[in-house]
C-alpha positions in Angstrom: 149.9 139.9 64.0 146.6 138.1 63.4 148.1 134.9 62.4 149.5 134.8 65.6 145.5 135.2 67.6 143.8 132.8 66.0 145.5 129.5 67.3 144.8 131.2 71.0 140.9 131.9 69.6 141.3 128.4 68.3 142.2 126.6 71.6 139.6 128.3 73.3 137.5 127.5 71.3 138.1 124.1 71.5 138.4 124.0 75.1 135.0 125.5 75.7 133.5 122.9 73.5 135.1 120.4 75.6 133.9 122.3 78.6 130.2 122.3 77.3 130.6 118.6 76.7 131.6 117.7 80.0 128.9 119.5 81.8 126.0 117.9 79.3 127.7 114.3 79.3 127.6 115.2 83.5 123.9 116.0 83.6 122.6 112.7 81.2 124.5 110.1 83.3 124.3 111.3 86.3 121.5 111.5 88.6 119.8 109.8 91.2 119.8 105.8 91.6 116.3 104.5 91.7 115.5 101.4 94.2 111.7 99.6 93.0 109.5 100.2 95.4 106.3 98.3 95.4 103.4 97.2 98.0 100.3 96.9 99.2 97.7 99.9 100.7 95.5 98.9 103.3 93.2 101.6 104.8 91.5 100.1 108.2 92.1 96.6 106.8 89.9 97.3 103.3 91.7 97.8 99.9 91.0 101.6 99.0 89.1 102.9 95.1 90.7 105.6 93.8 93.9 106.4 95.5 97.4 107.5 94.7 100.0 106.9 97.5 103.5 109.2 97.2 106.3 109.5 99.6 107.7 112.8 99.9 111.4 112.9 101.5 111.5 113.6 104.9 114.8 116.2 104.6 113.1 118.1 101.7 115.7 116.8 99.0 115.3 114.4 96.1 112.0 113.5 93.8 108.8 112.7 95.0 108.4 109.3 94.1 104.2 108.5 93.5 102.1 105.6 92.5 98.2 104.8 91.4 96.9 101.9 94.2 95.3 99.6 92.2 91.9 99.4 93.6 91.2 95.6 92.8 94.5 94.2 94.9 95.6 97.0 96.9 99.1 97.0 95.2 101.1 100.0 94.2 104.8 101.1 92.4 106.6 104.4 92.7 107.7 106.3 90.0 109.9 109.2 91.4 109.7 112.7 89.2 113.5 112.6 88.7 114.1 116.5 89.8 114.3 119.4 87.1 116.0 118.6 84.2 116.5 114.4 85.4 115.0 111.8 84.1 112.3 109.8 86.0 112.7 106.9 87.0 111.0 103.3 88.5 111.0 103.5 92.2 112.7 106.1 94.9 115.9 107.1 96.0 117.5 105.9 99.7 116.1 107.7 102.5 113.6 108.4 104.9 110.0 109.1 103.4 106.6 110.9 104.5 103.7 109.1 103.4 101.3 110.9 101.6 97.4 110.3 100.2 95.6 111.6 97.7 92.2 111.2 96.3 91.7 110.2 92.3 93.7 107.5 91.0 92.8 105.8 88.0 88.6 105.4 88.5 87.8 105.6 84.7 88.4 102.3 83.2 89.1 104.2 79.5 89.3 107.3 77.8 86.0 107.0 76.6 84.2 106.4 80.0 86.4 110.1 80.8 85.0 111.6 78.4 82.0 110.5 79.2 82.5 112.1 82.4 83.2 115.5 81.2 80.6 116.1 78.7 77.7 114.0 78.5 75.0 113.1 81.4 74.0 115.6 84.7 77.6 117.2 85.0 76.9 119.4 81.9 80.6 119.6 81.3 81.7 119.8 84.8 84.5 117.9 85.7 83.6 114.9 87.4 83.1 115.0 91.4 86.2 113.4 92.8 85.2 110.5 95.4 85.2 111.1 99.0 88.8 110.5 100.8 88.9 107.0 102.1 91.6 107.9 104.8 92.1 110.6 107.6 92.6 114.0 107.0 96.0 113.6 108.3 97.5 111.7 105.7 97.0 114.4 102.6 99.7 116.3 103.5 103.9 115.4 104.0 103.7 117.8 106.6 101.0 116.1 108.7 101.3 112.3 107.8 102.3 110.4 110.8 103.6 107.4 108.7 107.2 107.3 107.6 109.0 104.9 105.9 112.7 104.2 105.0 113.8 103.4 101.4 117.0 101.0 101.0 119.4 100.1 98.2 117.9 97.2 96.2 114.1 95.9 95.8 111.6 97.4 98.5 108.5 95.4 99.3 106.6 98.2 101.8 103.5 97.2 102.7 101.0 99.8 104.1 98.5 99.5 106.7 96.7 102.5 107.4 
């Protein structure tokens, strides 16, 4: 009688493996298609220090795609988060987006001058103040930002002025 189970424990065995590979060759290629998205950040017609710009998606679905505005030029690129267990990727998905502000980009020019920062001089190990929001209140939150933009298949050049 036995000899007669084990090619049934056999096939299913085989057939769950081919199950489990389906699903986990599913999740790798699959995913969201990433459009570049690049600009420029204007804030009352001066280039902002120390700003991140992200666009959060208007329906609630899909990465947050976020990017450091460089504060020499102005210019920016999105990186999108990807979602749990997806890769990130250069640039956002298609859709409509809320822009959102947020104080801190890159200000320390290396990881020295950081840790400068942190441990030496009159912080006494405090972190570092953060500088004062160059923008209105308004725009730190997706539920408050009054500036939407739309993200399209292909290249996006999407300039801000604030």
């Amino acid at each position: 009688m036995k000899h007669h189970a084990f090619p049934i424990v056999r096939s299913l065995h085989a057939l769950l493996l081919a199950g489990v590979a389906l699903v986990v060759a599913g999740c790798g290629a699959g995913g969201p298609a990433f459009n570049p998205v690049s600009g420029k950040l204007t804030i009352d017609g001066q280039i902002p220090a120390s700003v991140q710009v992200s666009f959060y998606p208007v329906d609630g679905k899909g990465p947050i795609a976020s990017g450091v505005v460089d504060a020499g030029t102005g210019r920016y690129e999105l990186t999108s988060s990807g979602g749990v267990g997806k890769p990130a990727g250069k640039g956002a998905v298609i859709g409509k987006y809320k822009v959102v502000l947020n104080v801190g980009g890159a200000t320390a020019t290396s990881t020295e001058a950081m840790m400068a920062q942190y441990s030496g001089g009159n912080n006494q190990g405090k972190a570092p103040a953060l500088p004062k929001a160059s923008f209105k209140k308004e725009f730190g939150s997706a539920s408050t930002s009054p500036k939407e933009v739309e993200v399209k298949s292909g290249a996006n050049v999407i300039d801000l002025a604030l």
